[in-house]
N, CA, C and O atoms as a printed pandas DataFrame, in Angstrom:
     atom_number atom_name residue_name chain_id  residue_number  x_coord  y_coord  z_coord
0              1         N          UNK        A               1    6.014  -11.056    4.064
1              2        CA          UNK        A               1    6.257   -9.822    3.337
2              3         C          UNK        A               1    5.143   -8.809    3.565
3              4         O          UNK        A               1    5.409   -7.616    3.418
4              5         N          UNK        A               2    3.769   -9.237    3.955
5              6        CA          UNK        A               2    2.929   -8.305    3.449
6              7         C          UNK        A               2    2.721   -7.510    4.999
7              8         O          UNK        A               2    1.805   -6.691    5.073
8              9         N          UNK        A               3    3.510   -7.742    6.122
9             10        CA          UNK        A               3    3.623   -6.569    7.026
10            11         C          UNK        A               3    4.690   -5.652    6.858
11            12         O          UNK        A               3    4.749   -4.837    7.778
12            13         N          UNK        A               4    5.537   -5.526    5.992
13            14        CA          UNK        A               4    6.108   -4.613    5.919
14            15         C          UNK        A               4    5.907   -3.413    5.084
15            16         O          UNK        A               4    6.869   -2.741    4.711
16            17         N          UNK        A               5    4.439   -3.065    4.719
17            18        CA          UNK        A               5    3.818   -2.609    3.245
18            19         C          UNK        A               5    2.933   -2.034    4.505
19            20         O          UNK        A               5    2.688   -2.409    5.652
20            21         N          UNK        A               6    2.548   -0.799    3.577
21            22        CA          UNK        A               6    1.673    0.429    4.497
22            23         C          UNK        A               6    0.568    0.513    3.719
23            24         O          UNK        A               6    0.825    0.936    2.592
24            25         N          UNK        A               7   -0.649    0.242    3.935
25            26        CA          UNK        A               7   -1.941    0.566    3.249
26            27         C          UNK        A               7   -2.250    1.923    3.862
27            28         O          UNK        A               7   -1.892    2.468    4.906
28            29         N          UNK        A               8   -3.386    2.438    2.406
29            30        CA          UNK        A               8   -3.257    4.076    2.602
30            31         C          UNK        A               8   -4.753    3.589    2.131
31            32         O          UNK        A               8   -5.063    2.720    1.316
32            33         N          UNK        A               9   -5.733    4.630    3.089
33            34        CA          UNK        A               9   -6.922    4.644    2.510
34            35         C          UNK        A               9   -7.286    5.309    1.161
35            36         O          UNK        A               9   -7.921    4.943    0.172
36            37         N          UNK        A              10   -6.641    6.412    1.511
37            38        CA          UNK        A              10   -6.880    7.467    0.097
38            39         C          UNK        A              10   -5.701    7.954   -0.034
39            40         O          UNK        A              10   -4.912    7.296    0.645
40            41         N          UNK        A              11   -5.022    9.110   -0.792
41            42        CA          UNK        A              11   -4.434    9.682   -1.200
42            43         C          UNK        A              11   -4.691   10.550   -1.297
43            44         O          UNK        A              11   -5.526   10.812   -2.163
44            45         N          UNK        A              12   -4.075   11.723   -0.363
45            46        CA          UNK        A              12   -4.963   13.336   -0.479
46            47         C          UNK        A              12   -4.157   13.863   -1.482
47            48         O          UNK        A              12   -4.621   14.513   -2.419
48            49         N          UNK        A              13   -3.273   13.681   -1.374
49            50        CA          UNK        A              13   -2.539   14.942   -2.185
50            51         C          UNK        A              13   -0.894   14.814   -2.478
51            52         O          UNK        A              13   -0.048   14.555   -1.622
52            53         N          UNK        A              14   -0.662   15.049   -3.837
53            54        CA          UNK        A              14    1.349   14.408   -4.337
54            55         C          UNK        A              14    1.551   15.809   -4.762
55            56         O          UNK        A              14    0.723   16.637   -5.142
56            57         N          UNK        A              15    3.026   15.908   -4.592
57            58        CA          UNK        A              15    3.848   16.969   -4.545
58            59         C          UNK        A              15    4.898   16.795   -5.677
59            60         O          UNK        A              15    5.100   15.599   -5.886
60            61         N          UNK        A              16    5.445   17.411   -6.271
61            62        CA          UNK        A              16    6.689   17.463   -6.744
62            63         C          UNK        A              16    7.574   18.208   -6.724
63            64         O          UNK        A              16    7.266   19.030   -7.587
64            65         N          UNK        A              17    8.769   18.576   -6.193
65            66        CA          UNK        A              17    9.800   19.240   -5.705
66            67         C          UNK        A              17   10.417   19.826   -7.334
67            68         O          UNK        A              17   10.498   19.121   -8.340
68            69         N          UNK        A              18   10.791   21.261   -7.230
69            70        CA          UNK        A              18   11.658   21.352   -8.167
70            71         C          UNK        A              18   13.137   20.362   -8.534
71            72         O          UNK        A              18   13.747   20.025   -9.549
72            73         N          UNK        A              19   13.230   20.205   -7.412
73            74        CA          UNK        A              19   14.218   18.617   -7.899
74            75         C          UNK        A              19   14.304   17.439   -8.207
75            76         O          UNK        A              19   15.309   16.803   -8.524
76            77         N          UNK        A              20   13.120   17.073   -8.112
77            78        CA          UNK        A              20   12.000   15.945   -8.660
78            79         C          UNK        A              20   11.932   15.250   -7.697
79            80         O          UNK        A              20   11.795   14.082   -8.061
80            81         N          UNK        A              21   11.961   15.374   -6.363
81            82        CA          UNK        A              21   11.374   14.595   -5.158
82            83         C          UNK        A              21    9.895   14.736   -5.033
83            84         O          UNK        A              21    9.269   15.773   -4.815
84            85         N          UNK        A              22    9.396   13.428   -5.219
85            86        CA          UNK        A              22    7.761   13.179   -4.824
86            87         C          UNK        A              22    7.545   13.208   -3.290
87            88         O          UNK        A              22    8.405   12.981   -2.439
88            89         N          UNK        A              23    6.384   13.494   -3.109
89            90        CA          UNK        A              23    5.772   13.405   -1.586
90            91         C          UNK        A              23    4.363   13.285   -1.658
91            92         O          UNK        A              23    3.739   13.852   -2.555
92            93         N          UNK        A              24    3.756   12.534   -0.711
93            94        CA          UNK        A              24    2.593   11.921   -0.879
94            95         C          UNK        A              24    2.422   12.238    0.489
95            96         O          UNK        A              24    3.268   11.972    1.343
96            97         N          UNK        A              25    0.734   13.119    0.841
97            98        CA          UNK        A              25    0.035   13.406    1.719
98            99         C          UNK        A              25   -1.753   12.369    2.116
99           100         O          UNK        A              25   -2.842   12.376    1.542
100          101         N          UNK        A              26   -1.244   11.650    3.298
101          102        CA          UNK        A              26   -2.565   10.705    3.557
102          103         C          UNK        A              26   -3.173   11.042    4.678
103          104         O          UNK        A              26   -2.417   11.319    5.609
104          105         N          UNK        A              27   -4.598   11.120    4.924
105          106        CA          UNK        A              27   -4.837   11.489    6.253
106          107         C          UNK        A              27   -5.844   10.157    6.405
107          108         O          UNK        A              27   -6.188    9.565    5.383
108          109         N          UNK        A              28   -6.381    9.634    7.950
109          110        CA          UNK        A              28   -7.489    9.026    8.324
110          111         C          UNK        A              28   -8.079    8.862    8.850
111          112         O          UNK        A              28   -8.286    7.881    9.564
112          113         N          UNK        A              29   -8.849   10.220    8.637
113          114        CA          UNK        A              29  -10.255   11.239    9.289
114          115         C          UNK        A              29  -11.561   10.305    9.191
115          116         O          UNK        A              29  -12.452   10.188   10.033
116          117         N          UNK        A              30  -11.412    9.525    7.651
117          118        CA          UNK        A              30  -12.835    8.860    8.264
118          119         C          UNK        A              30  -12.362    7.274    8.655
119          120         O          UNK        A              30  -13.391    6.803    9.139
120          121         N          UNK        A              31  -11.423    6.320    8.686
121          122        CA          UNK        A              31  -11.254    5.008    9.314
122          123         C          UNK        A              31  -11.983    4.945   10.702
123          124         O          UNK        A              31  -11.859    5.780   11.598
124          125         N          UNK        A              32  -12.599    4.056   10.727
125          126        CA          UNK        A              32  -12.759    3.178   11.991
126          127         C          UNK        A              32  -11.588    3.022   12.590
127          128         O          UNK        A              32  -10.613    2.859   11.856
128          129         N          UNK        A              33  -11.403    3.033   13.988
129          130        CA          UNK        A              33  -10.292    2.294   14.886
130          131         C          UNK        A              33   -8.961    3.282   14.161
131          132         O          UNK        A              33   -8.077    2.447   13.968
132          133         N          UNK        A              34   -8.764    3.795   13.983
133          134        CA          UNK        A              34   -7.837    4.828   13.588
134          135         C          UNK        A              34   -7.445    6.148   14.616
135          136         O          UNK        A              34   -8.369    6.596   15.294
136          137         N          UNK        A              35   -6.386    6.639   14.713
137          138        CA          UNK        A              35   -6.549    7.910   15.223
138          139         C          UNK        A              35   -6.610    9.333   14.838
139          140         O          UNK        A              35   -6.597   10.339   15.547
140          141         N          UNK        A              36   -6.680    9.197   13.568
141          142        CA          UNK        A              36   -6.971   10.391   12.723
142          143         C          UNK        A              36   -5.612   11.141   12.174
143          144         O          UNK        A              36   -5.568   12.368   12.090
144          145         N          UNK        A              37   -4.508   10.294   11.808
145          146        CA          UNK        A              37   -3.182   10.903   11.674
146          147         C          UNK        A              37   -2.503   11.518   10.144
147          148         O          UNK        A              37   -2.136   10.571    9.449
148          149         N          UNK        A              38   -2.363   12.309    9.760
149          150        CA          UNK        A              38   -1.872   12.586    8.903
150          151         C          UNK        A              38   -0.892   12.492    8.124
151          152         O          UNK        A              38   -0.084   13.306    8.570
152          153         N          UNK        A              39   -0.286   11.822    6.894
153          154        CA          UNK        A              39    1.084   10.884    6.904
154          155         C          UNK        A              39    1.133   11.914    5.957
155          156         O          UNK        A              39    0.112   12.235    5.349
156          157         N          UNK        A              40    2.740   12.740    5.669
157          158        CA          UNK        A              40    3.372   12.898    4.780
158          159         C          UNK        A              40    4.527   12.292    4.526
159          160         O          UNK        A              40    5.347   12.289    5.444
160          161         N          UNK        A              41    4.822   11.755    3.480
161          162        CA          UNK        A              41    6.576   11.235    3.395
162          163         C          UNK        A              41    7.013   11.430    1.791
163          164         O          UNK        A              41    6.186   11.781    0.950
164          165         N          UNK        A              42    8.082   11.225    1.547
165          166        CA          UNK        A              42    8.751   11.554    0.328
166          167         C          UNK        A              42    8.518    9.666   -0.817
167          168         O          UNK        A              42    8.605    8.549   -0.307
168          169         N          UNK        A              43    8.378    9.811   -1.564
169          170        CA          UNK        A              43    8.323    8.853   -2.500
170          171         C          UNK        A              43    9.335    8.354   -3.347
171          172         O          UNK        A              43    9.229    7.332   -4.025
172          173         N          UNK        A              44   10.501    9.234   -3.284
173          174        CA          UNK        A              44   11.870    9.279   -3.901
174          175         C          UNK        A              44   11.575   10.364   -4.919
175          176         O          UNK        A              44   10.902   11.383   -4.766
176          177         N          UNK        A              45   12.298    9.878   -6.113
177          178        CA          UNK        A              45   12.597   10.945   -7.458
178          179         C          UNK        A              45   11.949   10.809   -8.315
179          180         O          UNK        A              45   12.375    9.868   -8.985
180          181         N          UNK        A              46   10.819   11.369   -8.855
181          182        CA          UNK        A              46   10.191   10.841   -9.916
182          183         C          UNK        A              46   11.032   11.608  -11.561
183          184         O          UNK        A              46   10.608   11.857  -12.690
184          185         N          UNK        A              47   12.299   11.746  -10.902
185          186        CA          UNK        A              47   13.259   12.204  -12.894
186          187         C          UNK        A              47   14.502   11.263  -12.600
187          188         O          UNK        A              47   15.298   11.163  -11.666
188          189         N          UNK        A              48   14.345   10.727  -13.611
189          190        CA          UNK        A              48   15.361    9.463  -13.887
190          191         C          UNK        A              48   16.499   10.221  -13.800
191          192         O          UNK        A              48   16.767   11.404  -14.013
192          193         N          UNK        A              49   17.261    9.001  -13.338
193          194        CA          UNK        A              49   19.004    9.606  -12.928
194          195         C          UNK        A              49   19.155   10.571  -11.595
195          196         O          UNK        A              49   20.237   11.051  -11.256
196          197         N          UNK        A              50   18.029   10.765  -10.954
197          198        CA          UNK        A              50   17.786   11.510   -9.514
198          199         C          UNK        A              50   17.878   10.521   -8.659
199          200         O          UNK        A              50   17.743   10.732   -7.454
């Protein structure tokens, strides 16, 4: 199970959509062995019944 799970160093920055879609911004500028990539993706709905 535990390769299918994404570790995030930090957490730059969460969003919330007027429609209640979350999005979560990660970057990894300082990792070792990394290439410095910037992840945005959506988190789903944070309003029940969305």
């Amino acid at each position: 199970m535990a390769d299918r799970w994404f570790v995030l160093e930090e957490i730059e920055g969460l969003a919330i959509a007027p429609s209640g879609g979350a999005f979560v911004i990660a970057d990894y500028d300082r990792v070792d062995d990394t290439s410095g990539e910037t992840v945005f993706w959506s988190i789903g709905s944070v309003i029940a019944g969305k």
